[in-house]
Structures are given as C-alpha cells and as structure tokens.
RODO-217069 format. One line per 4 residues: their letters; for each residue x, y, z of C-alpha. Coordinates in steps of 0.05 Angstrom, whole numbers, plus 5000, padded with zeros to 4 digits. Example, Ala and Ser with C-alpha at 12.3 -4.5 7.8 and 13.67 -1.06 7.14 Angstrom:
<nodes>
AS> 5246,4910,5156  5273,4979,5143
</nodes>
This chain:
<nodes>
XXXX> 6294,6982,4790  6230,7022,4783  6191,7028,4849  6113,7024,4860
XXXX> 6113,7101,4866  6154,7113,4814  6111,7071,4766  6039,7096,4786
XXXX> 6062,7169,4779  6086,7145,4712  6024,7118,4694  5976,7170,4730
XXXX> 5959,7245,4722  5936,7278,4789  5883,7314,4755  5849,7248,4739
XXXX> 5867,7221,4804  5830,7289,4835  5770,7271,4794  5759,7198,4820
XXXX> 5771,7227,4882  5703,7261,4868  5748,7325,4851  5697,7355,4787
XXXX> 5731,7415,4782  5803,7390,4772  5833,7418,4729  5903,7458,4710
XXXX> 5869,7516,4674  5845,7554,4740  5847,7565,4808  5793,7519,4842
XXXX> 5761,7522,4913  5812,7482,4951  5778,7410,4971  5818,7403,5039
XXXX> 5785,7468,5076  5725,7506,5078  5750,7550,5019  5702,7609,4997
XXXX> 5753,7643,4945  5791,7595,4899  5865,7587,4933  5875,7513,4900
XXXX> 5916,7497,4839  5943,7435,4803  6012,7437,4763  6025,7387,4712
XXXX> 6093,7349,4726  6139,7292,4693  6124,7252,4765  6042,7265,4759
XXXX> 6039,7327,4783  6024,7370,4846  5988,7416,4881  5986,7486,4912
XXXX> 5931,7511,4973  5956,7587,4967  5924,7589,5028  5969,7535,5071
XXXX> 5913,7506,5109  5935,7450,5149  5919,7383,5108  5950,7409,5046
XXXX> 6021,7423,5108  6016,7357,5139  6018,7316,5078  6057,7346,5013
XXXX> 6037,7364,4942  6037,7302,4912  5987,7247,4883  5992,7208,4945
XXXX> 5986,7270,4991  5926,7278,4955  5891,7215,4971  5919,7217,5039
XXXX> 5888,7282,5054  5815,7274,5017  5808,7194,5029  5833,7209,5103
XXXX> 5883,7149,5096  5960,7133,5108  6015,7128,5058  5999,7055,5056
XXXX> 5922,7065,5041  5935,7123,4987  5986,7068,4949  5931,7010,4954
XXXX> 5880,7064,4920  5934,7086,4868  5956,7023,4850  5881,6997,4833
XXXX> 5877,7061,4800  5940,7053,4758  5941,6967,4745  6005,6977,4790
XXXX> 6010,6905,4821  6053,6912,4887  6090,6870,4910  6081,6833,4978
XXXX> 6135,6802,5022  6095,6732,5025  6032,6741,4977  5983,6686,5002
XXXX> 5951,6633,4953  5885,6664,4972  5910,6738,4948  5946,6711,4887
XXXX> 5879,6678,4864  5834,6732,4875  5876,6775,4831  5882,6727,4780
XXXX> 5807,6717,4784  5788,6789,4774  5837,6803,4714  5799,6739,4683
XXXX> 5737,6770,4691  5755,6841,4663  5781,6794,4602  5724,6765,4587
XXXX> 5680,6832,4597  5685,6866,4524  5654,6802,4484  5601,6786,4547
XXXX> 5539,6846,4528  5551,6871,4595  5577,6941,4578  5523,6948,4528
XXXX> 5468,6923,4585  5494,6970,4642  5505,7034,4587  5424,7010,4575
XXXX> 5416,7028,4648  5457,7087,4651  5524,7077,4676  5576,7101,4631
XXXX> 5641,7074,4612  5684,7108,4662  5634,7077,4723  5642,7012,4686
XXXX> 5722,7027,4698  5725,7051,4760  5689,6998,4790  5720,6941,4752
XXXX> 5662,6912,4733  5676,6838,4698  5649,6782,4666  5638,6698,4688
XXXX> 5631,6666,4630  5586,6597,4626  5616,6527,4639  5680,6522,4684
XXXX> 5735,6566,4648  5763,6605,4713  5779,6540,4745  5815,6514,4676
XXXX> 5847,6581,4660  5870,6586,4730  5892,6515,4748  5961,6524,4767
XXXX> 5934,6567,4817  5868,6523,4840  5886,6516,4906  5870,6590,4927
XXXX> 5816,6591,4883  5788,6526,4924  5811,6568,4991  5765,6629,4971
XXXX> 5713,6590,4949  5704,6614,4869  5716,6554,4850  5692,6486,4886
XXXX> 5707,6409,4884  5646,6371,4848  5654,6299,4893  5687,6268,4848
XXXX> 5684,6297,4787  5732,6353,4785  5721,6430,4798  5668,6478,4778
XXXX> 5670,6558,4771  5630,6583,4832  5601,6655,4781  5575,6636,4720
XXXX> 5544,6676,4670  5545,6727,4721  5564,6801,4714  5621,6805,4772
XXXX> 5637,6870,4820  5692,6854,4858  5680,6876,4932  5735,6909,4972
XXXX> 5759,6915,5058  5764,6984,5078  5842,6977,5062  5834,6966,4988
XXXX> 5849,6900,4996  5805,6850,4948  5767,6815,4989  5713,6773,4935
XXXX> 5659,6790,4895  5597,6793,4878  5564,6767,4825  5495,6787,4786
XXXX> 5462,6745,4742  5458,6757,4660  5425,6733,4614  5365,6674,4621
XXXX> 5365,6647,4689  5362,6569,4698  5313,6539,4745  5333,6558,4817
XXXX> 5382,6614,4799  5389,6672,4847  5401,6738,4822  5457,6752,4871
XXXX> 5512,6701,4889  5572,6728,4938  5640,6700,4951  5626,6648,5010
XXXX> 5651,6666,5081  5730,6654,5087  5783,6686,5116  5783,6753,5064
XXXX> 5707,6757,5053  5654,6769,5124  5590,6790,5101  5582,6823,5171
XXXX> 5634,6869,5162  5645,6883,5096  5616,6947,5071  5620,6959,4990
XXXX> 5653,7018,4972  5682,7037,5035  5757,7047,5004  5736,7093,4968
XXXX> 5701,7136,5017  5717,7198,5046  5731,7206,5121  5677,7259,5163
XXXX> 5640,7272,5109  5565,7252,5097  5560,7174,5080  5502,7148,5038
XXXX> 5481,7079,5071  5447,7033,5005  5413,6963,4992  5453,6952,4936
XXXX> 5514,6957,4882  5481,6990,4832  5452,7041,4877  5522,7055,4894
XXXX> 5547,7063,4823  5491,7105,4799  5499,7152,4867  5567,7153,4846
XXXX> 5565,7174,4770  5524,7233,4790  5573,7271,4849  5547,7232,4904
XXXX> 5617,7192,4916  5608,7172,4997  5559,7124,4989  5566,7043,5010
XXXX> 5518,6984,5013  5521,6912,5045  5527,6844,5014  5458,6828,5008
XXXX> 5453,6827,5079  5424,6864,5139  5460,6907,5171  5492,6877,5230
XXXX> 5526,6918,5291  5594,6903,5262  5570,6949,5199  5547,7004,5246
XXXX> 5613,7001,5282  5650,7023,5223  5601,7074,5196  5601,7110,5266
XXXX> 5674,7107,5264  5681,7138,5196  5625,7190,5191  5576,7231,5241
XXXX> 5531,7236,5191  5493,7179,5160  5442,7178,5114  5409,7112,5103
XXXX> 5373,7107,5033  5328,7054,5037  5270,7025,4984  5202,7061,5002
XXXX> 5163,6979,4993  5155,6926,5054  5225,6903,5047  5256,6967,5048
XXXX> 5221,6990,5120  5233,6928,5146  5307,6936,5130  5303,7011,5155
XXXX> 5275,6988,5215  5329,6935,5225  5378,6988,5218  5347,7030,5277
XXXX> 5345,6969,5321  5423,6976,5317  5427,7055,5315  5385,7071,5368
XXXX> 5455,7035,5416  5493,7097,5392  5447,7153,5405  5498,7176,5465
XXXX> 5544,7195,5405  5545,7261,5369  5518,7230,5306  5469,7249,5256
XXXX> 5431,7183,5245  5380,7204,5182  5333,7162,5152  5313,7179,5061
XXXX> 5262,7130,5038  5243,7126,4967  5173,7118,4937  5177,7037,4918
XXXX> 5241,7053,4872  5315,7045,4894  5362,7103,4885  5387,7067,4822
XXXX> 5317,7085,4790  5302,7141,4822  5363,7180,4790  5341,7144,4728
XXXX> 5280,7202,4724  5304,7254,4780  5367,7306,4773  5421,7308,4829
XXXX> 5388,7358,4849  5328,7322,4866  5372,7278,4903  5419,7324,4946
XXXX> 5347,7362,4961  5317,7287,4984  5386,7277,5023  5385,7349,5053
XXXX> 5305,7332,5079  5321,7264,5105  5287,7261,5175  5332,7243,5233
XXXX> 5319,7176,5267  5272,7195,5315  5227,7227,5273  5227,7164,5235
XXXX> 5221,7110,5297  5166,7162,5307  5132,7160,5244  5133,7078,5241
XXXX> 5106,7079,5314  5044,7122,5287  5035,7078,5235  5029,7025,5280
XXXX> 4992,7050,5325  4941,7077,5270  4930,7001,5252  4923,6973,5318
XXXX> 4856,7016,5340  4848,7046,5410  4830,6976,5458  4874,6979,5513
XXXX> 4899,6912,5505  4927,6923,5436  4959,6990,5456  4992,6955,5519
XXXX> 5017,6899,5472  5040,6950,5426  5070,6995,5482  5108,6940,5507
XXXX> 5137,6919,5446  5159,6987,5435  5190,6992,5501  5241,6935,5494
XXXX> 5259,6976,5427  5265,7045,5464  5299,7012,5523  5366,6988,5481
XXXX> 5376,7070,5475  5435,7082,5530  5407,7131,5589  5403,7204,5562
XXXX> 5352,7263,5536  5350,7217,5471  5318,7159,5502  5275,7206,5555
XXXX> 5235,7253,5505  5225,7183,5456  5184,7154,5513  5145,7212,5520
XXXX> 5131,7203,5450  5114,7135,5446  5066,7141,5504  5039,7199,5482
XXXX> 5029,7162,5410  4996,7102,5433  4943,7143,5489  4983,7103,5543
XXXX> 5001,7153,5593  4989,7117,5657  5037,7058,5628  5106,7078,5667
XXXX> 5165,7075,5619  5237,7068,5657  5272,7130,5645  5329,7139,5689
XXXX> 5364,7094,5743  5416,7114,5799  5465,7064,5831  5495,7094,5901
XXXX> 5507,7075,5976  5513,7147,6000  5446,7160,6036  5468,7226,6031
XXXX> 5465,7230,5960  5397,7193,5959  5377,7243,6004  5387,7299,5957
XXXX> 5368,7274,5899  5292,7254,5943  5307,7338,5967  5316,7360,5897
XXXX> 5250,7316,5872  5214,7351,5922  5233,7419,5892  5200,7399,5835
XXXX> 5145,7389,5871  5140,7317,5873  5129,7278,5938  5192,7244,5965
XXXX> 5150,7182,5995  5137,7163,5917  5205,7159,5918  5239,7075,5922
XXXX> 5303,7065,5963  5339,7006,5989  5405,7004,6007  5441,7016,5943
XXXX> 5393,7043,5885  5344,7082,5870  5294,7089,5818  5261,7143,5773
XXXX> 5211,7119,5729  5160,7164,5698  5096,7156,5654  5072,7193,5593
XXXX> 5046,7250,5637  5107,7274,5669  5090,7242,5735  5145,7205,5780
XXX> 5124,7136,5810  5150,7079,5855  5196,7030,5829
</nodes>
C-alpha cells in the first residue's frame, strides 16, 4: 500500500513546492543563493528525481545537515516546522487526504465542506471577479478559494454527514423546519490553525446583498474555530523572519502574489493578547499594516495597547499605515518596491505612540486641565509597559509632549528589607546630586518617581 509520502512526492515537484514556499528563483537550470543561510555566492541547487526531487547547499550549512534533501526537509527547514507540520502543508499542497487514527465528525465535515465549495467555484463568477481585482489563478489555488452557492445545497449535499456540519456551525437547525447552509452566496476562504489543520472559514459576500447582509460572515466559535487565536495565514508562514500583521484576507493574498509571503490578518476582529502571544513567539520583527482612515488608527492603537506588555522583549514592534487605502489597493497602483520601501520605513512603536500622543495633544490646546486629563490618560497607557529604559525615556516624552513637566510619572520601584541596600541606593542618588531626604522609605520599599524635568521626588 502506497503511503502519504510516497503519494505527495508522486504528485509534487520540489521546485514547485520551493516556489509556494516563496522560493522565486527555483529552479533546476542554475545554481541559486541558498534560502536556508545568509548565502552571498549561489551554493544551492535542485535535482529533479522520480520521488520529487532534492536538494544540494554546496556549502553544508547547518539547516540544509539537520534535515535532508528532500521535499519535506524543505518545508521543515524554510516553514521552521516538524515532519508532522511539513506533511500537513504537503498534503494541502498535493489533495493528499491523510488518514487519521479517529477522524472526528467535526474534521470529516469541514473537509467535505471545503471540497463542496471548490466544486461549485468554476460556474460561481468568482474567479472572473477576483482576476478583476488582480489576483491570479495560482493565488486563487493556493488559497483554495471556493464558492456557497444560494439556497441550502451544502446541508443537502452533505446530509449523511449533518451532524458535524451542525457541530461546526456551517450549517444550522431552522426550529422546526429543517436545516439551512450557514454561507450563502458567499465567496469562501477557508481559515487555517497554525498546524495546517482546517479550522472554518470565512465567507465574503457576492453578488447583490439582501437587506441586513454583512459583508463578512465567519465560522461561529466551536471547538476548531477561536476568533482570538486564530491568525489567517499563519501555516504558511515562515519562522524568524519579518511578519506582515493585516486587517484582512485580501490584503493577505495580494501581499502574497507580489513576494511578500509572511504576512497574516485576524478574523474580522481586534487583535486580542492571545494573537500577540503567537506573533511574539514566531517573529521579532512585526510589522503591522494598518488602513491610514479612523478605523484603521483606532485598530493600530488597539494593537499598541497590547504591544506595549512586551517591550522587555528583543522585538521590533513597527507600525506602516497607509493613506485611507488597504494594502490590497495600494499594490493595486504601487510596485513591490513601493511596498518593501514603505515596510523598510515603518516607524517603530514608540515613534508611533509618539506621533498619536502629538496629535492629541495638538487638539486638546494648552489649559492645564485638558493636558492633566490627557496626561493621565496617557499614563495608565505608558504604565502597562513592564519596568525598563522603554517605558522611562516614553514618559519623558509624553511629558515633554503635553508641557507637563511638573506632573510626576512613576518610573521605577524597588521592593527590599535590607536597610543596607536602601542605604546605597539613597548614597548613590546623592552622587547624582540629588538630596537623599527627597528620598521615601518605610520598612520594605522604596520609591523613584520622576517628572518630565529629570527631577526625583517623594513618593
């Protein structure tokens, strides 16, 4: 009997696998730059092969060692994934279905549910209307874009299997009066866990909307699909590299037809601290791409709200807003080029807290009692940073922004019950030239706060 491996290399060529890996220059002409080191002479070859072929770093660095030469090696090494990630990827790449030791109702359904949908896409309009936009056929492809047609055909085409189709909520009892599809006339993007996995989708509507329609309709919450944690695109992703942080599908899709394969968005939702979690995990370098209009900054600033927790990491946290366009349309009229020179200028985060903090201040005049409200609120925001030069030189800024500098930010606070420590940190004050009676003790803290001006004040 066949196995899984057997069949995708079968099916698969590892110079197409290289290239949805983001690999451009895969080929088995030439020599390329090898895509597992910093390579500066091309060392990197593919070989063509009755099992998919293979691969050669001439010069043996260590990724290319540690996995093989193979397809999966491949994935394992650029994806940064095990053997068991690299055969979820392949097998969605090849239509390989693998084969589970107890395959749950819920699974079963969802795969049934997206091989309706592809089905149903060539007679829908929805190629045609996305190849209107831009995306090509292969984008189409890769990210198995479908079709739900009208009326309540998944539910009858799938009814031997309606009970995981009721369990992930695609389809839903009608009191009474049967079942009805959940995605209707809806182009569908099926949304993936980190694993591969299928999770749910997403769907977008097409055509004439009827009264109340939304334009986006999700999976609802069950067991496979969390909103909070789900990230679109993340499978695909490559570990430690830069990650592209979106407001939507399409965004992702365009990014992605144009080089620009690390990039994810969330499911219509905010991102939540569950989200950042799992971007500071895979990357140190984030780039969030945000709408330039209202909606956009607010969601920007949402995202800092939950970044500014992690500035005690050694993460790049950068911040690319567009001019009231999404990335979607702003690739529609700008060359990658234009866009890796926007990602390469992206301000870091606290050039943007600073930016929307003189904004803010600009708006809110120079009476006292606005600045203090406006200090204040800022200060809860600054005060979520942990402890740390980050959160110290952002106060200055912020006091220095809003003319406040007798307003005393907290800065720094010392736990101890060795009066002989307290007594050299009050020693070491004073050889700063600071006067150690300013200085609050009690039996087991003390405190350092300073104001806008440098100067250090009682607790």
């Amino acid at each position: 009997m066949t196995s899984p491996v057997e069949l995708i290399k079968s099916r698969l060529d590892i110079v197409k696998v290289a290239q949805s890996l983001g690999i451009e220059a895969a080929t088995y002409k030439k020599n390329i730059c090898c895509p597992l080191h910093d390579d500066s002479t091309p060392s990197f070859r593919f070989y063509e092969g009755a099992d998919g072929g293979s691969f050669v770093c001439f010069s043996h660095c260590d990724l290319s060692r540690k996995h093989g030469n193979d397809m999966f090696a491949l994935v394992m090494a650029i994806n940064g994934v095990d053997f068991k990630g690299a055969l979820a990827y392949l097998a969605s790449l090849s239509g390989v279905e693998l084969s589970r030791k107890k395959k749950s109702p819920a699974d079963e359904a969802l795969g049934l549910a997206q091989y309706f949908f592809r089905k149903n896409l060539p007679e829908s309009g929805v190629e045609e209307y996305l190849a209107s936009r831009g995306f090509c056929a292969a984008v189409i492809e890769k990210f198995g874009i479908g079709y739900a047609p009208p009326g309540s055909r998944l539910a009858r085409y799938g009814h031997q299997q309606i009970e995981g189709l009721l369990e992930v909520g695609l389809v839903r009892e009608m009191d009474g009066h049967g079942v009805s599809d959940l995605l209707r006339r809806r182009l569908t993007i099926p949304i993936h866990d980190r694993h591969g996995g299928l999770a749910g989708f997403a769907g977008r509507l097409f055509g004439d909307p009827s009264h109340g329609d939304r334009k986006y309709m999700n999976s609802p919450e069950s067991r496979l699909f969390k909103k909070g944690d789900l990230l679109y695109n993340m499978h695909r992703c490559r570990r430690g590299q830069t990650l592209i942080v979106t407001e939507g599908y399409l965004d992702v899709m365009a990014l992605d037809q144009v080089g620009f394969h690390n990039s994810v968005c969330t499911m219509g939702t905010a991102l939540t601290e569950s989200h950042i979690s799992s971007l500071v995990e895979f990357s140190d370098d984030l780039v969030f791409m945000f709408d330039g209009d209202k909606a956009g900054k607010r969601a920007a600033w949402a995202a800092a709200t939950h970044l500014i927790c992690h500035t005690d990491k050694p993460i790049s946290f950068r911040f690319a807003l567009l001019d009231s366009v999404d990335p979607h349309e702003y690739l529609s009229t700008h060359s990658p080029a234009d866009m890796e020179a926007l990602l390469d200028a992206a301000p870091p985060l606290s050039d943007f807290i600073t930016r929307e903090i003189e904004a803010l201040s600009d708006c809110h005049g120079d009476r006292p009692e606005d600045l203090m409200r406006l200090l204040s609120r800022f200060e809860d925001f600054i005060n979520r940073a942990p402890s740390g030069i980050f959160r110290d030189i952002l106060a200055d800024r912020v006091a220095s922004i809003t003319k406040a500098h007798a307003r005393r930010i907290p800065l720094l606070e010392l736990s101890s019950r060795d009066q002989a420590f307290i007594a050299a940190i009050e020693e070491l004050a004073s050889s700063f030239g600071y006067d150690s009676s300013v200085l609050s003790t009690d039996k087991s803290r003390i405190t350092f706060k300073c104001d806008g001006a440098g100067q250090i004040s009682e607790s």
